[in-house]
C-alpha positions in Angstrom: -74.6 35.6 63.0 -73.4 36.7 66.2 -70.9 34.9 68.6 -73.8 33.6 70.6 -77.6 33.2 69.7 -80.3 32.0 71.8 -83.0 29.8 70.4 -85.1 29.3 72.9 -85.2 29.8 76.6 -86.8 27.4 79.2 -90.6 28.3 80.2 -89.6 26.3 83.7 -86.5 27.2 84.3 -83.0 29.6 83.6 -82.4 26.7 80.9 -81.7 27.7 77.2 -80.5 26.3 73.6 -78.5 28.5 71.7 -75.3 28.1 69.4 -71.8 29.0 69.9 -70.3 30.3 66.5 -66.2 30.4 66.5 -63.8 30.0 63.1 -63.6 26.2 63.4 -67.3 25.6 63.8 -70.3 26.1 65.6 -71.5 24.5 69.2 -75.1 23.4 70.3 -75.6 24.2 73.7 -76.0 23.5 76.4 -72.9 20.6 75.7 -70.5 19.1 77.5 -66.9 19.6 77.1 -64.3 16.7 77.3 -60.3 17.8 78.4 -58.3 17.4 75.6 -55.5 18.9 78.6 -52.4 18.7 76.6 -53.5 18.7 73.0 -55.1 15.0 72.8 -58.1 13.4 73.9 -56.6 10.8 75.9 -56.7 7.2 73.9 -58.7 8.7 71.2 -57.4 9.7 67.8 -58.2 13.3 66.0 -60.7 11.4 63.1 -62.7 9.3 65.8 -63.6 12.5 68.0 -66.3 13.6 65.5 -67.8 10.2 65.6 -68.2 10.5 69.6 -70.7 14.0 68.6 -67.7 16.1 70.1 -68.6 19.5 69.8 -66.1 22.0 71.5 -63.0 20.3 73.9 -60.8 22.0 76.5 -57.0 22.4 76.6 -54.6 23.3 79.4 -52.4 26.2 79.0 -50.0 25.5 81.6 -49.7 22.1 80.7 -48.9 23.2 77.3 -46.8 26.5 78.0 -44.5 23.4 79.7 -44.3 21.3 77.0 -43.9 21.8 73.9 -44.0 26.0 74.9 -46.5 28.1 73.1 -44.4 29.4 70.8 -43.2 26.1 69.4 -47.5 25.7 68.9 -47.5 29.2 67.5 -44.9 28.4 65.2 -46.7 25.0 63.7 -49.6 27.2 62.9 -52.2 27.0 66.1 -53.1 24.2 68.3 -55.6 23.0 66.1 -53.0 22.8 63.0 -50.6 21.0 65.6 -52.9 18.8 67.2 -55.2 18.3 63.9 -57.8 18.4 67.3 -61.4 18.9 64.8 -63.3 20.8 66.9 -63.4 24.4 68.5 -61.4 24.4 71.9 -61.6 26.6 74.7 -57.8 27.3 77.1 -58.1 27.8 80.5 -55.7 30.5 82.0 -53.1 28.9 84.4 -54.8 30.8 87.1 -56.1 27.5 88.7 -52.5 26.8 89.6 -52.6 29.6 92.0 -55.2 27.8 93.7 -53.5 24.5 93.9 -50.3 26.2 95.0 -51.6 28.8 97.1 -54.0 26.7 98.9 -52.7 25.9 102.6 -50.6 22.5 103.0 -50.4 20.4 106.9 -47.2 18.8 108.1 -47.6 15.4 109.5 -48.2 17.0 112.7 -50.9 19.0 111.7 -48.9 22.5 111.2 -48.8 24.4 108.0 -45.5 23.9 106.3 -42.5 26.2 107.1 -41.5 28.7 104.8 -38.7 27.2 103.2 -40.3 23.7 103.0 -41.7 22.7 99.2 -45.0 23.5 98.1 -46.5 21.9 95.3 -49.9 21.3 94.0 -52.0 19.1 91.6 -53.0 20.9 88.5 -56.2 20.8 86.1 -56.8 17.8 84.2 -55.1 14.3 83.4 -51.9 14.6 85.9 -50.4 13.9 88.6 -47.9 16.7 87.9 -46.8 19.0 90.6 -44.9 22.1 90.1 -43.1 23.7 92.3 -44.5 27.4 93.3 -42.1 30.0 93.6 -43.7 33.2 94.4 -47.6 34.1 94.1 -48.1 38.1 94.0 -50.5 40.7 93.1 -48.6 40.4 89.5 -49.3 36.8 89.0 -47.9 33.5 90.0 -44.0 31.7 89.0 -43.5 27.7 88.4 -40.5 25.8 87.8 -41.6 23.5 85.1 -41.7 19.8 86.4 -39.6 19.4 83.0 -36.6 21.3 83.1 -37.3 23.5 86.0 -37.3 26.7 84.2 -39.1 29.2 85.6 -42.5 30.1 83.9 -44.3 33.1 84.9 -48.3 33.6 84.7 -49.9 37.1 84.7 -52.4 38.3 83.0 -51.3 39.6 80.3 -48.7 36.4 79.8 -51.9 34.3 80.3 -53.4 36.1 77.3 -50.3 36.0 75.1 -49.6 32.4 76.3 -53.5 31.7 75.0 -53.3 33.8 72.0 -50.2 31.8 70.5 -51.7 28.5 71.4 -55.0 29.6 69.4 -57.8 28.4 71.2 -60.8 30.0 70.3 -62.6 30.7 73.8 -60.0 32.1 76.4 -60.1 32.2 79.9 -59.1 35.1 81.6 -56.3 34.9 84.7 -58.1 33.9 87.8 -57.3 33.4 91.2 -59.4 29.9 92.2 -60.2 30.4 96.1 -59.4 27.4 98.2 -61.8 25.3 99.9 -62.8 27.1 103.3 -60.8 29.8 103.0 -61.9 33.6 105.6 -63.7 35.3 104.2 -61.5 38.0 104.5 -59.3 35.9 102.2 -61.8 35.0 100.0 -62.8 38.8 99.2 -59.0 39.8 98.6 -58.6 36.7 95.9 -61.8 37.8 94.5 -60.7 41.4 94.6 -57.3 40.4 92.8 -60.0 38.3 90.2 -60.9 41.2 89.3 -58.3 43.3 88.8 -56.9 40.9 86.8 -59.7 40.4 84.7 -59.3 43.9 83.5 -56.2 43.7 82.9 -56.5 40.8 80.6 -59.5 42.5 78.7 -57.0 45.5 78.1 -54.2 43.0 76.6 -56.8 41.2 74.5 -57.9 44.5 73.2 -54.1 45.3 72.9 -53.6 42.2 70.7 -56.3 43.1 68.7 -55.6 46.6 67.9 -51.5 45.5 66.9 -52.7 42.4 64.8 -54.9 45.4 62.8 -51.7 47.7 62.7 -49.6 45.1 61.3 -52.5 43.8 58.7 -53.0 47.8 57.9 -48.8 47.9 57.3 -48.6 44.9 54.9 -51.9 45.4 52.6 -54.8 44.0 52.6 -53.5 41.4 49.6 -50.5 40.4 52.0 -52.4 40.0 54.9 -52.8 36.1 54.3 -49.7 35.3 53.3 -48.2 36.9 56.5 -49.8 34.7 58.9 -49.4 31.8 56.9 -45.8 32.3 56.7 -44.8 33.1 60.1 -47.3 32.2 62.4 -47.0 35.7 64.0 -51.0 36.8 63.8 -54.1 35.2 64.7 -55.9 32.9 61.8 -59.5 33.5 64.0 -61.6 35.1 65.9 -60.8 34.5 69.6 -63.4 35.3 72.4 -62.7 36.0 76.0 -64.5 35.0 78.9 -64.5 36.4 82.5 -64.5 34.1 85.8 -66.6 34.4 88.7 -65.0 33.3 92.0 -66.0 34.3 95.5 -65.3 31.2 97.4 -68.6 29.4 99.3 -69.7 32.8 100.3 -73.4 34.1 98.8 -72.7 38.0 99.4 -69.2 37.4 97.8 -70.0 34.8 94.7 -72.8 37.7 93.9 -70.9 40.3 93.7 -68.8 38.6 91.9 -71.1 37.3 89.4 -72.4 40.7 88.7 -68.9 42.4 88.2 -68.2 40.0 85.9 -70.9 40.0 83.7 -70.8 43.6 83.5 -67.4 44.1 82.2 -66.6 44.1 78.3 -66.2 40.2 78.0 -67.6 37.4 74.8 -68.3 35.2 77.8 -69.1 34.5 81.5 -67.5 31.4 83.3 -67.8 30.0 87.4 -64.7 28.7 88.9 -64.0 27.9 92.1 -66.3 25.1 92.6 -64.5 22.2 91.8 -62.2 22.0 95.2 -63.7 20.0 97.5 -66.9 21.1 98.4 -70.2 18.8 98.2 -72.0 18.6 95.5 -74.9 20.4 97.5 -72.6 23.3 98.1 -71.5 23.7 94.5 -75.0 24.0 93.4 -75.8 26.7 95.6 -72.9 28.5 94.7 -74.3 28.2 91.1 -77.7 29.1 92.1 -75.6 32.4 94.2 -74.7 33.5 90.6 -77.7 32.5 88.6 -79.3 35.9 88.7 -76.5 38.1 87.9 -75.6 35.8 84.4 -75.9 37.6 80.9 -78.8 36.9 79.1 -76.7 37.4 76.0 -73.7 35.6 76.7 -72.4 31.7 77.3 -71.9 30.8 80.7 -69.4 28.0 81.4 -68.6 26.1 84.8 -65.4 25.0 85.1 -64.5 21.4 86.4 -68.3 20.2 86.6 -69.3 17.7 84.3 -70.6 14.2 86.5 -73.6 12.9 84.9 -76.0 13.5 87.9 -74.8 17.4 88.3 -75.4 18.4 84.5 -79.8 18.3 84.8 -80.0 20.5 87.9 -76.8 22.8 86.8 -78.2 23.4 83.0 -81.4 24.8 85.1 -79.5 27.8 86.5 -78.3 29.0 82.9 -74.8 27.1 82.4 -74.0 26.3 78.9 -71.6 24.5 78.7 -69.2 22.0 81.1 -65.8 20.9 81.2 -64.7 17.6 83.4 -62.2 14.8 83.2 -64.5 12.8 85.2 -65.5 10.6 81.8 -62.3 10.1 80.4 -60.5 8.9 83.5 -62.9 6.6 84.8 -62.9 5.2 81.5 -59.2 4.9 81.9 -60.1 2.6 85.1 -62.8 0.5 83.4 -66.0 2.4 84.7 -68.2 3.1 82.2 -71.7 4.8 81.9 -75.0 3.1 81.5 -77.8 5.3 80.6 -81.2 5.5 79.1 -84.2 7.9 79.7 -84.9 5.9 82.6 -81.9 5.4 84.5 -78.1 6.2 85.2 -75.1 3.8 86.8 -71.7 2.9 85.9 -70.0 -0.8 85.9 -67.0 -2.1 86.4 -65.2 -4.2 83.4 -63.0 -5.3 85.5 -64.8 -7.7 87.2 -64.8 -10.9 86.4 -68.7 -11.6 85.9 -68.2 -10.3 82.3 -65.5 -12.6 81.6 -68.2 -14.5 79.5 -70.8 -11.8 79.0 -71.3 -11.0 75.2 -74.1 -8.3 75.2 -73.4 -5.0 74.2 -71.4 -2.4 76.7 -74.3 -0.9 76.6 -77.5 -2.6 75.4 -78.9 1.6 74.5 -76.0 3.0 72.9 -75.2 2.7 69.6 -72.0 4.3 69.9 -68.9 2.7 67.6 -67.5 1.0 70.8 -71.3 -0.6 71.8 -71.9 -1.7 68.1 -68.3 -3.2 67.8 -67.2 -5.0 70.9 -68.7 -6.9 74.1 -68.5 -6.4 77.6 -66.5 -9.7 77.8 -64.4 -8.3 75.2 -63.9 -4.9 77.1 -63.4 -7.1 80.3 -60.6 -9.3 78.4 -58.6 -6.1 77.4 -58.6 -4.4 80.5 -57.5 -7.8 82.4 -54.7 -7.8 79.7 -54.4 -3.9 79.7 -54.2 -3.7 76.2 -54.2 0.0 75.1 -57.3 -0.6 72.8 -59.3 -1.4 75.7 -58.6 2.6 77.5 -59.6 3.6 73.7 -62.8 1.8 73.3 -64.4 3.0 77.1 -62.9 6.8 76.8 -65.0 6.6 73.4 -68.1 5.5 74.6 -68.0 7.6 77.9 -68.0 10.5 76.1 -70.8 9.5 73.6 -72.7 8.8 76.3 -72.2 12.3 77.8 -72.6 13.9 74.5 -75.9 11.7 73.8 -77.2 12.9 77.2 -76.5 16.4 76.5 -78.6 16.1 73.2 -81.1 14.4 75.3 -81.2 17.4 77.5 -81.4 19.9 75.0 -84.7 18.2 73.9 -85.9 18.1 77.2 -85.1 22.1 77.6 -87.3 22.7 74.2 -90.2 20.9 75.7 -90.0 23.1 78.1 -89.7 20.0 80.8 -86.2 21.3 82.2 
């Protein structure tokens, strides 16, 4: 079986089923993809996430290039041996720190900040880290780690080596994520630099590739095994590389883009850059922009999307699969999903109308946390802010997503989507 099959493709629409096949298991799509952002599903421990219909969960490379280092995860055997996360898991790049860094900051008076002043910026995920940017060049991007201060370096080849230790099995390649109303003069020069370094990391992937064959070729066949067992230094899987598509909220620019992309030697197609800002109505144009130019034979993800209402209309335009922390950290606040066939809304635990309100979280889930405990329950551990009660909602947000996605997925084979 090949890394990507479609079953079947949407008579209405751009919409498709297919499966995802990696080393630690296989993905339905389309799916939706919860941020496991520094090796953990916030709240949720390794043997409940198959229980929640978890199929594929995303990490942060910066995040974990800072702490613990990706050598210290290379050395324990992978991120899934370290993490004992159960699912495949896909690592972004780093590269959307060069939008949060690079993107322009105001003074109190309105002015863009001097050239000595700090410049920091929020990063993907569950944070509220910021970093301070050194320098942002043609070459890549340098940190100083909000740890220790030591200064990390991103490129795209130290993306790609940073990913390949860490051991995710879908990598993202180095990207420049184009700030929210940025020239267009700007815009094309970021998604020039995209580009470029998109080949580059397709050449150090390959790179990888050919040395981990050398080295196999040097120590025998028999040996081959026992060498990465031992030392951690090779690969244990497959890993598959995807290209982004930026281009800011221009149509000319997001289609070229699209169609470079897809078009280069790549296991996968992802859209960035739509996530900073913008309304929702511009980020689905900016998907529809790229719709046309997407493989037919490769997954397409979209990064940062993943609100209930955006994942119906976005699923039309081919996207496979979506990564958000939307679920998880509302959770983390008490808002949790409601939904049935009919209908979508969130509530609010915290308030104090379910104080004495024993019906299920939610009366059409069946999800551990709905067959288990009540809203009052719920209401009385969040008051209290008892750990188990961040535990319980993260859990059932997620099923809910993952039992909508399913739900979609039948819609799409009924041709109705």
């Amino acid at each position: 079986m090949s890394f990507f099959k479609v079953h079947h493709r949407s008579k209405k629409s751009k919409a498709r089923i297919g499966t995802i096949k990696t080393s630690h298991g296989k993905i339905q799509t389309p799916t939706f993809v919860p941020c496991a952002t520094k090796g953990t599903l916030k709240g949720i421990t390794p043997e409940m996430i198959p229980q929640m219909d978890v199929q594929l969960m995303f990490v942060n490379t910066y995040h974990l290039v800072t702490h613990p280092g990706s050598t210290v995860i290379k050395n324990a055997g992978g991120i899934h041996q370290y993490s004992k996360l159960p699912t495949p898991l896909m690592s972004d790049s780093g590269g959307f720190q060069v939008f949060s860094l690079a993107s322009p900051k105001r003074n109190g008076k309105g002015g863009s900040l001097g050239q000595n002043e700090r410049r920091t910026g929020k990063l993907r995920g569950d944070t509220n880290e910021e970093p301070l940017l050194v320098k942002i060049s043609q070459d890549g991007v340098k940190f100083r780690s909000v740890y220790d201060g030591k200064l990390i370096e991103f490129s795209p080849e130290s993306s790609m080596r940073f990913q390949q230790e860490i051991g995710a099995d879908l990598m993202m390649a180095f990207d420049e994520c184009t700030y929210l109303n940025a020239t267009h003069e700007y815009a094309e020069k970021s998604m020039n630099r995209t580009h470029d370094w998109l080949l580059r990391c397709i050449k150090e992937v390959s790179g990888q590739k050919s040395a981990v064959n050398d080295e196999l070729s040097d120590v025998g066949n028999q040996k081959s095994d026992e060498l990465r067992a031992e030392s951690g230094k090779l690969s244990t899987h497959s890993q598959y590389l995807y290209g982004i598509i930026q281009g800011g909220q221009y149509e000319d620019l997001r289609k070229n883009s699209a169609e470079f992309v897809s078009k280069q030697q790549v296991d996968g197609v992802a859209i960035g850059g739509v996530s900073v800002g913008e309304t929702k109505e511009e980020m689905r144009k900016q998907v529809e922009w790229c719709a046309p130019y997407l493989p037919e034979d490769k997954p397409v993800h979209l990064l940062g999307i993943g609100q209930i209402d955006d994942l119906r209309d976005l699923i039309s335009f081919g996207i496979d699969t979506f990564d958000c922390v939307e679920p998880t950290r509302i959770a983390r606040i008490g808002r949790l999903y409601q939904w049935n066939i009919h209908k979508t809304y969130e509530i609010d635990i915290n308030k104090a109308t379910y104080i004495d309100n024993f019906e299920k979280i939610d009366e059409s889930c069946d999800c551990w946390a709905c067959s288990n405990f009540t809203k009052s329950y719920l209401h009385h551990l969040f008051k209290q802010r008892e750990l188990l009660g961040y535990s319980i909602a993260t859990f059932h947000n997620v099923f809910t997503l993952e039992r909508y996605m399913k739900h979609l997925r039948d819609q799409i084979a009924l041709n109705k989507i």
